[in-house]
CHARMM internal coordinates of N, CA and C (Angstrom, degrees):
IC EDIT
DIST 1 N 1 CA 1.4494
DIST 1 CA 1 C 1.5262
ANGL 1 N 1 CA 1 C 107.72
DIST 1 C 2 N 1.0365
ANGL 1 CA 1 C 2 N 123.36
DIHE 1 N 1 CA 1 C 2 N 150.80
DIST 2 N 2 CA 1.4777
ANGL 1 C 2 N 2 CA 154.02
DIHE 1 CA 1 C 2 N 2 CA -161.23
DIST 2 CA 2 C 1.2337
ANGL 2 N 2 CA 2 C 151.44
DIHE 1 C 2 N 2 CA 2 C 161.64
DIST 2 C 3 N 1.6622
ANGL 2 CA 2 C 3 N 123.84
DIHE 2 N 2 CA 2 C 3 N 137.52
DIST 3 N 3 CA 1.1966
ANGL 2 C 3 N 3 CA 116.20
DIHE 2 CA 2 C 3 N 3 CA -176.87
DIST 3 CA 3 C 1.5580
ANGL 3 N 3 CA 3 C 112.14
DIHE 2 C 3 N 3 CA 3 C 119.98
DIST 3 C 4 N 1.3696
ANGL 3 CA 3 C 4 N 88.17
DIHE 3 N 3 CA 3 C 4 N -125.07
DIST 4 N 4 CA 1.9468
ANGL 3 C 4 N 4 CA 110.42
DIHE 3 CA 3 C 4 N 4 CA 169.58
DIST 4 CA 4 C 2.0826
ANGL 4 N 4 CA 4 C 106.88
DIHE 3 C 4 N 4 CA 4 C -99.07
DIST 4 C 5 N 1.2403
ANGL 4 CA 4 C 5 N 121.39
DIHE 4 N 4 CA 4 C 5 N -9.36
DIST 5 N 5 CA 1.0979
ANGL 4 C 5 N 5 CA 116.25
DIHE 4 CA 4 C 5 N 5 CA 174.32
DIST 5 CA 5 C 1.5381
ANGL 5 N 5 CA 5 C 100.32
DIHE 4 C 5 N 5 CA 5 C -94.27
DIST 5 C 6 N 1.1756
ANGL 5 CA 5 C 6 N 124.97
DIHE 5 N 5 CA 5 C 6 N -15.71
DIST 6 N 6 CA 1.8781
ANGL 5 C 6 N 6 CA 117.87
DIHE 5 CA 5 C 6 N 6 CA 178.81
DIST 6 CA 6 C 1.3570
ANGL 6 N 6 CA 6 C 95.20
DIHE 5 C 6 N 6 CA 6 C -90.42
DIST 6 C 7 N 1.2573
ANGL 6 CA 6 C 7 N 131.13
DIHE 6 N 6 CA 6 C 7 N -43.05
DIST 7 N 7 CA 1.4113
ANGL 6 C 7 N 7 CA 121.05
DIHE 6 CA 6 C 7 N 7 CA -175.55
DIST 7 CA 7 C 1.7430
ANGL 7 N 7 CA 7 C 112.64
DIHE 6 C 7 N 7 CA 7 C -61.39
DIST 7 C 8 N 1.4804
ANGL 7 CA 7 C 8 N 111.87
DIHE 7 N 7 CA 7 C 8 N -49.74
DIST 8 N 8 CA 1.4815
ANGL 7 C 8 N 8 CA 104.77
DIHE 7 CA 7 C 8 N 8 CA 174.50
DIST 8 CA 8 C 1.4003
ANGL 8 N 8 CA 8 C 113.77
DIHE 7 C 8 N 8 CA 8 C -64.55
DIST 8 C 9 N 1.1487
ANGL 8 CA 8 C 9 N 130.55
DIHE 8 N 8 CA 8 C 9 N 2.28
DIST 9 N 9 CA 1.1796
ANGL 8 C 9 N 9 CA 145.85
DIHE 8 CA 8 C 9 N 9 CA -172.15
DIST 9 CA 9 C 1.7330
ANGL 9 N 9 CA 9 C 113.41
DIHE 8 C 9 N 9 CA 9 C -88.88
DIST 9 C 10 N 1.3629
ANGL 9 CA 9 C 10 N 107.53
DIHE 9 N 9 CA 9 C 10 N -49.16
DIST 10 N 10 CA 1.0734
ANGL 9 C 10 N 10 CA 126.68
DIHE 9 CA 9 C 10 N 10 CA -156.65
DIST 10 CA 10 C 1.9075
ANGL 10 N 10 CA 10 C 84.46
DIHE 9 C 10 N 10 CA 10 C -99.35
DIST 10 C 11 N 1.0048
ANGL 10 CA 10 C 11 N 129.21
DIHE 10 N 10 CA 10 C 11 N -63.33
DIST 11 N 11 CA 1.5270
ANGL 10 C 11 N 11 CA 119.98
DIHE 10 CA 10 C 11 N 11 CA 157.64
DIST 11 CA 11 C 0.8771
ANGL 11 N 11 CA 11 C 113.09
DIHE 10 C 11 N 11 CA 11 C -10.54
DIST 11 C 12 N 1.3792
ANGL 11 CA 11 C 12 N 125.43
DIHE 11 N 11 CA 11 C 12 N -80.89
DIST 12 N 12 CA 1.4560
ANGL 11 C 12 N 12 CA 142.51
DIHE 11 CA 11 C 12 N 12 CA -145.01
DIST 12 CA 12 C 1.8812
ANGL 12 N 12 CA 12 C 107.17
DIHE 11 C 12 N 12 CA 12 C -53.18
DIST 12 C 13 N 1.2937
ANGL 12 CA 12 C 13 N 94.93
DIHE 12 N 12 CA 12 C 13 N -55.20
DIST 13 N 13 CA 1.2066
ANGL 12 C 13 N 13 CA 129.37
DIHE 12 CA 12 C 13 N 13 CA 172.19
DIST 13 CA 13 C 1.3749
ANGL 13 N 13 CA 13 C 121.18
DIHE 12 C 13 N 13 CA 13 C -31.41
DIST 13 C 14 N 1.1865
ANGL 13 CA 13 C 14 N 94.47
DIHE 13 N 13 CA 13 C 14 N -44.28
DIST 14 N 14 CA 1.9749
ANGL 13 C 14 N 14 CA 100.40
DIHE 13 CA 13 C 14 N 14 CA -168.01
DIST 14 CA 14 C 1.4593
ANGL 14 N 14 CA 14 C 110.23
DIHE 13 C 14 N 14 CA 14 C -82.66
DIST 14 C 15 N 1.3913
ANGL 14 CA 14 C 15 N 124.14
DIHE 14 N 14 CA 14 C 15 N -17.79
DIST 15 N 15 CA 1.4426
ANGL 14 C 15 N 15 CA 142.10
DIHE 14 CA 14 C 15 N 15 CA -159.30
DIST 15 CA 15 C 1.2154
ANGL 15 N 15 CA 15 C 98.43
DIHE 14 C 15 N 15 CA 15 C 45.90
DIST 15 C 16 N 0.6904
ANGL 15 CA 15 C 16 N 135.14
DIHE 15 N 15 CA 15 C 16 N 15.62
DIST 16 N 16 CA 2.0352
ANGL 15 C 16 N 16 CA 118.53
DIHE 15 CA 15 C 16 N 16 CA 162.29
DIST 16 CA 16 C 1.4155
ANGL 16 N 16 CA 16 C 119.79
DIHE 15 C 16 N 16 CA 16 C -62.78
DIST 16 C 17 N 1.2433
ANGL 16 CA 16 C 17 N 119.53
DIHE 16 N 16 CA 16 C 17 N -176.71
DIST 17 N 17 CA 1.5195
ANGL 16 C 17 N 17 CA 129.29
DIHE 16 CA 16 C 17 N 17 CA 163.40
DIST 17 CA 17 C 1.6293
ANGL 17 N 17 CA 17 C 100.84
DIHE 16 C 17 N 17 CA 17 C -60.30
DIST 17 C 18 N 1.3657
ANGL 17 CA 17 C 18 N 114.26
DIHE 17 N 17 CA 17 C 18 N 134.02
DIST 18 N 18 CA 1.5137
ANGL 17 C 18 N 18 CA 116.95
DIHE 17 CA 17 C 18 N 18 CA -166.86
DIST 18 CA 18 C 1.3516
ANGL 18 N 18 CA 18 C 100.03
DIHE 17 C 18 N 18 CA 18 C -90.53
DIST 18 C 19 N 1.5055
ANGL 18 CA 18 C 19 N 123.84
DIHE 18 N 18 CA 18 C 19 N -44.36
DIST 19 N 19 CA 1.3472
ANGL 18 C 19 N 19 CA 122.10
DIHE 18 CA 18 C 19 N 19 CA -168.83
DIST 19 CA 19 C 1.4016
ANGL 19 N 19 CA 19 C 105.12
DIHE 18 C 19 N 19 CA 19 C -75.77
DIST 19 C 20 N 1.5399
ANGL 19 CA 19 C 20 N 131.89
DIHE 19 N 19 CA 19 C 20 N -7.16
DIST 20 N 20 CA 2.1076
ANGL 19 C 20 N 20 CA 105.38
DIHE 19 CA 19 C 20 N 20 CA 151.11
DIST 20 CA 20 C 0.9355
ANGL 20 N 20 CA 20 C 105.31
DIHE 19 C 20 N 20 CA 20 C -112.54
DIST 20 C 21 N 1.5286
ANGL 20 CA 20 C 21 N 141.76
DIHE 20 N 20 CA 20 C 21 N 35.94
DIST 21 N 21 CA 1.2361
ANGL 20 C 21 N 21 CA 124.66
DIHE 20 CA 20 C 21 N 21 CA 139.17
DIST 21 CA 21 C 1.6498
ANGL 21 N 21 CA 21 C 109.23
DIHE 20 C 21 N 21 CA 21 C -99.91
DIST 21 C 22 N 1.4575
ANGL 21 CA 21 C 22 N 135.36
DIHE 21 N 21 CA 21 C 22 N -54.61
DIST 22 N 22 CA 1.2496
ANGL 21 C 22 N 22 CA 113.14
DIHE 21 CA 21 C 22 N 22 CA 139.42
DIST 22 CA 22 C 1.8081
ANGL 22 N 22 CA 22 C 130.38
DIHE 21 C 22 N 22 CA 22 C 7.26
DIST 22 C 23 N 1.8320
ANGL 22 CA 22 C 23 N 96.12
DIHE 22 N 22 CA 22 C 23 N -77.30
DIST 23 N 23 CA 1.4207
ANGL 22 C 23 N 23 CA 98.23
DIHE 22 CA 22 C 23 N 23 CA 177.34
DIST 23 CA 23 C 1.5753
ANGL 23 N 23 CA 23 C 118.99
DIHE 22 C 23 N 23 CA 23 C -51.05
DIST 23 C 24 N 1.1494
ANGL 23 CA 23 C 24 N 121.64
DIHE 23 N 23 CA 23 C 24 N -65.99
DIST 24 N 24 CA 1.7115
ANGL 23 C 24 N 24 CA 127.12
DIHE 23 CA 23 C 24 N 24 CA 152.74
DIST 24 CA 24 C 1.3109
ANGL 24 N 24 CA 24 C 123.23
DIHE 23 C 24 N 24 CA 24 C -14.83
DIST 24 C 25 N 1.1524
ANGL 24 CA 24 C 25 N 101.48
DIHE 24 N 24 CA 24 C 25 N -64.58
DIST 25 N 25 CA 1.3851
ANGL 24 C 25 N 25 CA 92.69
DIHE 24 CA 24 C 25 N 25 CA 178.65
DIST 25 CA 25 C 1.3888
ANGL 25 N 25 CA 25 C 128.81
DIHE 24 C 25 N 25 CA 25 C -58.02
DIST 25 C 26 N 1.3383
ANGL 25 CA 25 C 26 N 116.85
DIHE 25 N 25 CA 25 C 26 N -32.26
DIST 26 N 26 CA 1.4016
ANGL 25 C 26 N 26 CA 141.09
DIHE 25 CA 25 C 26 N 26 CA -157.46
DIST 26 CA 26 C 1.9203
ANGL 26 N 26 CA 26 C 83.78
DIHE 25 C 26 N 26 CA 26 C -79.86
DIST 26 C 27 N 0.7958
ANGL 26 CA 26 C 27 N 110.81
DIHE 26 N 26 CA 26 C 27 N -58.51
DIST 27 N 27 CA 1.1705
ANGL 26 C 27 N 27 CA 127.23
DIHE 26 CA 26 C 27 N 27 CA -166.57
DIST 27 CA 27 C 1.8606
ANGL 27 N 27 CA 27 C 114.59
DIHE 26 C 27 N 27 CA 27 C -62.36
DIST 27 C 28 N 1.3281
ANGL 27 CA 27 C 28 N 91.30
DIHE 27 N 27 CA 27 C 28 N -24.08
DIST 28 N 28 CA 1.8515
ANGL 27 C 28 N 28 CA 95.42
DIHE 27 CA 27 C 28 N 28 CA -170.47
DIST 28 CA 28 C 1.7303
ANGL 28 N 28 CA 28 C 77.15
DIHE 27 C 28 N 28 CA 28 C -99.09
DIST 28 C 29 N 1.4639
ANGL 28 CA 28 C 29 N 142.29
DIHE 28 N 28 CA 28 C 29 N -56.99
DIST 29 N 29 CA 1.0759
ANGL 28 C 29 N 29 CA 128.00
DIHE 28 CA 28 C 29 N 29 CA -179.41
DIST 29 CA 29 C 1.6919
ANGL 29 N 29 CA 29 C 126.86
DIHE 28 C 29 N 29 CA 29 C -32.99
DIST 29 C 30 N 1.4464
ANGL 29 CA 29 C 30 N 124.13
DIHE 29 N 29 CA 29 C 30 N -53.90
DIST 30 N 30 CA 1.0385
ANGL 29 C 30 N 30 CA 163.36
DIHE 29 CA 29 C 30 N 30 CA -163.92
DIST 30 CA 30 C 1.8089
ANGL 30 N 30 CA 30 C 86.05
DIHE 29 C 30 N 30 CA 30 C -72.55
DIST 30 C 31 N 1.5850
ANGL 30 CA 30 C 31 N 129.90
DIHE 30 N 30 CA 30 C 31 N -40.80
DIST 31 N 31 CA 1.4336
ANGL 30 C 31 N 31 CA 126.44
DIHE 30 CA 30 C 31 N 31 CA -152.81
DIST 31 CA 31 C 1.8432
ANGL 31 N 31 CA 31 C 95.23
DIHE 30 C 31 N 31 CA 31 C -89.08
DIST 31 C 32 N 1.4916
ANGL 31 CA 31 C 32 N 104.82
DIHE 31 N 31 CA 31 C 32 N -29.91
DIST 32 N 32 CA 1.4802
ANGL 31 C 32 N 32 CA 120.68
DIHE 31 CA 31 C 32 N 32 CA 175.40
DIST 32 CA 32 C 1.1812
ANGL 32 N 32 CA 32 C 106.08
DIHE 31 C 32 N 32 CA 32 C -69.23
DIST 32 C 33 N 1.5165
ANGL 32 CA 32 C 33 N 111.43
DIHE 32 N 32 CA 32 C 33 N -52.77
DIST 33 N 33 CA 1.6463
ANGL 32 C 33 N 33 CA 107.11
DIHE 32 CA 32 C 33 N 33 CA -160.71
DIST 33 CA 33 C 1.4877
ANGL 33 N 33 CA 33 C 104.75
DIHE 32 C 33 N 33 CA 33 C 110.89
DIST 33 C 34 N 1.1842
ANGL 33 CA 33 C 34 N 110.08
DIHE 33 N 33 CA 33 C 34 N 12.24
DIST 34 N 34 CA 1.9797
ANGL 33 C 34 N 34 CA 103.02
DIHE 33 CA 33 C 34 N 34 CA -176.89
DIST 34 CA 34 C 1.4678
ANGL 34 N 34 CA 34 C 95.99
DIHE 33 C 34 N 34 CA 34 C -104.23
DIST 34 C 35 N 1.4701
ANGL 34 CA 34 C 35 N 96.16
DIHE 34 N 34 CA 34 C 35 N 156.80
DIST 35 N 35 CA 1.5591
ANGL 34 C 35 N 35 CA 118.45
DIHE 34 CA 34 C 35 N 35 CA 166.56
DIST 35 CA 35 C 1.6058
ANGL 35 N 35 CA 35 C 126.70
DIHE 34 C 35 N 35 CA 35 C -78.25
DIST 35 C 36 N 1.4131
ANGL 35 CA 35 C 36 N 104.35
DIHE 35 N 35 CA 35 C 36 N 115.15
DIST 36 N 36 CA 1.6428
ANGL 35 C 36 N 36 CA 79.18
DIHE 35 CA 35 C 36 N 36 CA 174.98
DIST 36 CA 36 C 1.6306
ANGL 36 N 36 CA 36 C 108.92
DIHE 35 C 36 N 36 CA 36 C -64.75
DIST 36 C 37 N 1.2325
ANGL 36 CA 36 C 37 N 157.03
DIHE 36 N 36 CA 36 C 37 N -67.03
DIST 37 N 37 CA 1.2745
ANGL 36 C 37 N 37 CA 143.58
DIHE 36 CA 36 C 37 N 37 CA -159.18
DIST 37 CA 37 C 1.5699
ANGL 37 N 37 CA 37 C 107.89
DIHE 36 C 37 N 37 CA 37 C -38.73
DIST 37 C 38 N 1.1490
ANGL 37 CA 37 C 38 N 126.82
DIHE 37 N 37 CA 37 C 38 N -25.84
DIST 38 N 38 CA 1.7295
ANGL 37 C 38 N 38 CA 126.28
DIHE 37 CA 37 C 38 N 38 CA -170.12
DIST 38 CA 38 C 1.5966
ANGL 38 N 38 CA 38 C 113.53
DIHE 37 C 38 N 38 CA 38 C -127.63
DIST 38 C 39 N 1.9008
ANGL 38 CA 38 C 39 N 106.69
DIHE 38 N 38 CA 38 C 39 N 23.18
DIST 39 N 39 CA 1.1084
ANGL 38 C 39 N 39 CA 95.15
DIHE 38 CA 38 C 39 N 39 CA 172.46
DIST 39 CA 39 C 1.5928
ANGL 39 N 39 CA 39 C 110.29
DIHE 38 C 39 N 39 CA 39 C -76.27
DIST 39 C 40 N 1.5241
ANGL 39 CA 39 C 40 N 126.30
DIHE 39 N 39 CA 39 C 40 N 174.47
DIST 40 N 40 CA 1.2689
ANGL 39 C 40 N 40 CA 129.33
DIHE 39 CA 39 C 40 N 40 CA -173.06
DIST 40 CA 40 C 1.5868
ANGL 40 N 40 CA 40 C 93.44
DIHE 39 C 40 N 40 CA 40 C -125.08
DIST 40 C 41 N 1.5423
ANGL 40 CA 40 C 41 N 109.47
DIHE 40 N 40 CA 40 C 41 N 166.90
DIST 41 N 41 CA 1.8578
ANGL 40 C 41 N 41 CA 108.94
DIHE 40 CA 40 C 41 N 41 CA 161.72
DIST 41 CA 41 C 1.4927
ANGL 41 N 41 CA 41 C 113.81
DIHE 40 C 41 N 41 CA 41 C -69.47
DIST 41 C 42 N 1.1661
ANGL 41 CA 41 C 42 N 117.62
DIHE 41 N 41 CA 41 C 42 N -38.07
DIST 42 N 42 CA 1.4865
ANGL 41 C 42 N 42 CA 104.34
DIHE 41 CA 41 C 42 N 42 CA 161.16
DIST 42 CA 42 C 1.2588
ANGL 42 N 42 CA 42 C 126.53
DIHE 41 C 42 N 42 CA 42 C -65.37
DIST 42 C 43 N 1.3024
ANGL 42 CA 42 C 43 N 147.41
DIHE 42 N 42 CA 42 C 43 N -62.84
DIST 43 N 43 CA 1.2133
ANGL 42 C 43 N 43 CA 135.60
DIHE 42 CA 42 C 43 N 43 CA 165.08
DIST 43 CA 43 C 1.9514
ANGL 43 N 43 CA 43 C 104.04
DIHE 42 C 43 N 43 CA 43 C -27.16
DIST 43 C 44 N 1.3973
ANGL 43 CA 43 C 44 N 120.28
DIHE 43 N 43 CA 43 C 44 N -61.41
DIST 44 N 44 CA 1.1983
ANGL 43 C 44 N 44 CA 120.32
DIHE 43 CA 43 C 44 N 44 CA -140.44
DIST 44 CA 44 C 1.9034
ANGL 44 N 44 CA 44 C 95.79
DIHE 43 C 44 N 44 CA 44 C -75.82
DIST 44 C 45 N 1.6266
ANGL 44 CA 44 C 45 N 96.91
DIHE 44 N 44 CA 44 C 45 N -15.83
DIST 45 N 45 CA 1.7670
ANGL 44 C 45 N 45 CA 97.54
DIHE 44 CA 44 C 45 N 45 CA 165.33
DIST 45 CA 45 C 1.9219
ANGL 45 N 45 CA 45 C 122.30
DIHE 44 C 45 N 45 CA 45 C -80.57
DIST 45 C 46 N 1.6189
ANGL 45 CA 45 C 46 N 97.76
DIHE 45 N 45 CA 45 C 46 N -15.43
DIST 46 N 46 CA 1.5038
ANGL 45 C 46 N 46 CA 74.42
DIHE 45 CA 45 C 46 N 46 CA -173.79
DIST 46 CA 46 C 1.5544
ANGL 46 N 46 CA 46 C 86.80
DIHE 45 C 46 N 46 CA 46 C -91.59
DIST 46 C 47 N 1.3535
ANGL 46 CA 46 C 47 N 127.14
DIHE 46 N 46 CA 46 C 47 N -16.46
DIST 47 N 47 CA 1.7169
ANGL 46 C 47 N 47 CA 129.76
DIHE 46 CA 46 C 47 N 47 CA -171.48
DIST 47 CA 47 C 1.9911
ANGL 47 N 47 CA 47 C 89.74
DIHE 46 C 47 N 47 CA 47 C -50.72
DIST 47 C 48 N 1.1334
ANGL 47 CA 47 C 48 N 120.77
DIHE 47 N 47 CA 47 C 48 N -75.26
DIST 48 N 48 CA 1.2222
ANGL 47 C 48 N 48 CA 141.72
DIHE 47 CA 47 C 48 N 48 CA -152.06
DIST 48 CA 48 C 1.8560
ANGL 48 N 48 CA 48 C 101.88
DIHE 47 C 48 N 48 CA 48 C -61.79
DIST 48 C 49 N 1.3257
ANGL 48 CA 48 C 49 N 115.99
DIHE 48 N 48 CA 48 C 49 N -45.06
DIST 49 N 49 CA 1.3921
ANGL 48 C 49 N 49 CA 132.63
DIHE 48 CA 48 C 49 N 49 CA -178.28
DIST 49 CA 49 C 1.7004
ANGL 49 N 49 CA 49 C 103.19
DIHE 48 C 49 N 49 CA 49 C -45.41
DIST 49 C 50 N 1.8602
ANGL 49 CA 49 C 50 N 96.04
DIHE 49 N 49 CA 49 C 50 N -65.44
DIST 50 N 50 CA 1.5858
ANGL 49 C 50 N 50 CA 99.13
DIHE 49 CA 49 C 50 N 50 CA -173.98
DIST 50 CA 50 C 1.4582
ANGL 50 N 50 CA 50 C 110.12
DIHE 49 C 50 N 50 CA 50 C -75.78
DIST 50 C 51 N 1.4044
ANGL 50 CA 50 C 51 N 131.58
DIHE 50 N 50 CA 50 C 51 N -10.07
DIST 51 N 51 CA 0.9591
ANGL 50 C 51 N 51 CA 127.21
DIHE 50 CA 50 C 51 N 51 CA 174.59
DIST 51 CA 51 C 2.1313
ANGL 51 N 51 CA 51 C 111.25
DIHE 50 C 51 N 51 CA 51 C -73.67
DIST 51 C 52 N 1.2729
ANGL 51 CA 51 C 52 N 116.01
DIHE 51 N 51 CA 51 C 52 N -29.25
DIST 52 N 52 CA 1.1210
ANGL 51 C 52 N 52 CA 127.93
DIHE 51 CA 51 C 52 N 52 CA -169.47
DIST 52 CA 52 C 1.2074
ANGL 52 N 52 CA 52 C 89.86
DIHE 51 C 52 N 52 CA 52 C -81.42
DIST 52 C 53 N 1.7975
ANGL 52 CA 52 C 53 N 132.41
DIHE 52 N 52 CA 52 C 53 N -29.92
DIST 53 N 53 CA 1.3376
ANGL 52 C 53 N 53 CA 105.65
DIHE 52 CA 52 C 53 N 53 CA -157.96
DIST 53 CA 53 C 1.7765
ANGL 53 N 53 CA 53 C 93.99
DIHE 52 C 53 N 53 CA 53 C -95.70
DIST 53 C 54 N 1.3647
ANGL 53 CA 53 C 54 N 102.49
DIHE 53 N 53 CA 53 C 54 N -27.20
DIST 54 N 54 CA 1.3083
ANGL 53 C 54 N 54 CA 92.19
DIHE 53 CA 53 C 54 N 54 CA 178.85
DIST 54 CA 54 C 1.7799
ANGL 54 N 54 CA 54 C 130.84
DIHE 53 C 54 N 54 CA 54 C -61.62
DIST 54 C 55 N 1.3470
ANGL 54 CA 54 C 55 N 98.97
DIHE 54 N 54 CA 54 C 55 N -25.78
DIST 55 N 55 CA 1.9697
ANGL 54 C 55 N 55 CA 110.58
DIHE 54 CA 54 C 55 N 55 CA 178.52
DIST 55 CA 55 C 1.9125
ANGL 55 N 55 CA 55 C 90.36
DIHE 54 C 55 N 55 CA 55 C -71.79
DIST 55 C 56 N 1.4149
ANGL 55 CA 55 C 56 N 126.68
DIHE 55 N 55 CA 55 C 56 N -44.20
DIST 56 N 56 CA 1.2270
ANGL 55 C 56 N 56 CA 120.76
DIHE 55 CA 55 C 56 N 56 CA -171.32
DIST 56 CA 56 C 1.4957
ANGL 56 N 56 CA 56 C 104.40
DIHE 55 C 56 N 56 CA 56 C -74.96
DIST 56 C 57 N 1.0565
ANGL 56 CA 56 C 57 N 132.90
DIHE 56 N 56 CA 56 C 57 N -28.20
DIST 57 N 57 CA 1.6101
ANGL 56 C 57 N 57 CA 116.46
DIHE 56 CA 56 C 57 N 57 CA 156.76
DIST 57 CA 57 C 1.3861
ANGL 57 N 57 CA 57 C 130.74
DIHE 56 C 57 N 57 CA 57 C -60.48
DIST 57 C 58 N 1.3822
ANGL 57 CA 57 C 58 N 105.74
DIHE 57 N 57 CA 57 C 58 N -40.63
DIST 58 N 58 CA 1.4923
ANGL 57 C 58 N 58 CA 117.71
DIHE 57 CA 57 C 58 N 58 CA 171.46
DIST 58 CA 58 C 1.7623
ANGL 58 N 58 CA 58 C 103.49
DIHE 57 C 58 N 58 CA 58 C -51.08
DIST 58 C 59 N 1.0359
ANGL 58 CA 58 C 59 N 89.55
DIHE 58 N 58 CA 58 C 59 N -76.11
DIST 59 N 59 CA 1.3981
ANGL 58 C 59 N 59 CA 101.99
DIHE 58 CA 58 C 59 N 59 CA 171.15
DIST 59 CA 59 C 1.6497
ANGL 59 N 59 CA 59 C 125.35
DIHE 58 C 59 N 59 CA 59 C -22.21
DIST 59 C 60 N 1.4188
ANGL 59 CA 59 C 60 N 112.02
DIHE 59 N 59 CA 59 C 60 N -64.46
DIST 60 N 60 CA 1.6317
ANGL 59 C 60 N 60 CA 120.99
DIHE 59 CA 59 C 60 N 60 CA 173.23
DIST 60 CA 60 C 2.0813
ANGL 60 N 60 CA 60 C 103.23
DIHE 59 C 60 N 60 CA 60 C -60.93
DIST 60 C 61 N 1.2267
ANGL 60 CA 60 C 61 N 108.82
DIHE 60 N 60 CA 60 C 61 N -23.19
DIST 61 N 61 CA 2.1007
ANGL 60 C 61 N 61 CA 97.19
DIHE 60 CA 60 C 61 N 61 CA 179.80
DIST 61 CA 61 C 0.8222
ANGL 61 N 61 CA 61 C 106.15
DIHE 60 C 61 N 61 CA 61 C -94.41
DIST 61 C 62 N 2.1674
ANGL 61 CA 61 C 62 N 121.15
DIHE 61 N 61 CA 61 C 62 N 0.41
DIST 62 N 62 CA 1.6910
ANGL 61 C 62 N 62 CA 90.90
DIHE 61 CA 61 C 62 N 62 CA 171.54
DIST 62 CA 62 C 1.5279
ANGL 62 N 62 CA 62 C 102.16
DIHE 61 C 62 N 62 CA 62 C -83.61
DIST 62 C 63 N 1.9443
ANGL 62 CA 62 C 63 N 127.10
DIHE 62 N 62 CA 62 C 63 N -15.82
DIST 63 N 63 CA 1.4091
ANGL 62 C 63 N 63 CA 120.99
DIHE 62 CA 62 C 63 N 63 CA -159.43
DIST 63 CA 63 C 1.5672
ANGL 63 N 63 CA 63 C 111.29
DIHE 62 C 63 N 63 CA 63 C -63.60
END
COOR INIT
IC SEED 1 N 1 CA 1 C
IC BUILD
């Protein structure tokens, strides 16, 4: 799986509102430079990794 079928995938998944995680994503893709049609699960793990570490930094300068 890949692309636009891992992303609806990975949507689907979260049960949230789809259209801002969608939006997000599109948007953290777009900050890399990757495609959604040719993203891979690896790419879309280190996408998601630095994205987690980055909200957890944010996170630790507001304490």
């Amino acid at each position: 799986m890949k692309g636009n079928e891992l992303l609806q995938e990975l949507i689907k998944s979260t049960h949230l509102p789809s259209h801002l995680i969608q939006d997000e994503l599109l948007r953290l893709l777009q900050k890399k430079g990757l495609s959604a049609e040719e993203i891979s699960l690896e790419d879309l793990r280190n996408l998601l990794s630095d994205y987690l570490q980055d909200v957890l930094l944010e996170a630790k300068s507001h304490l």
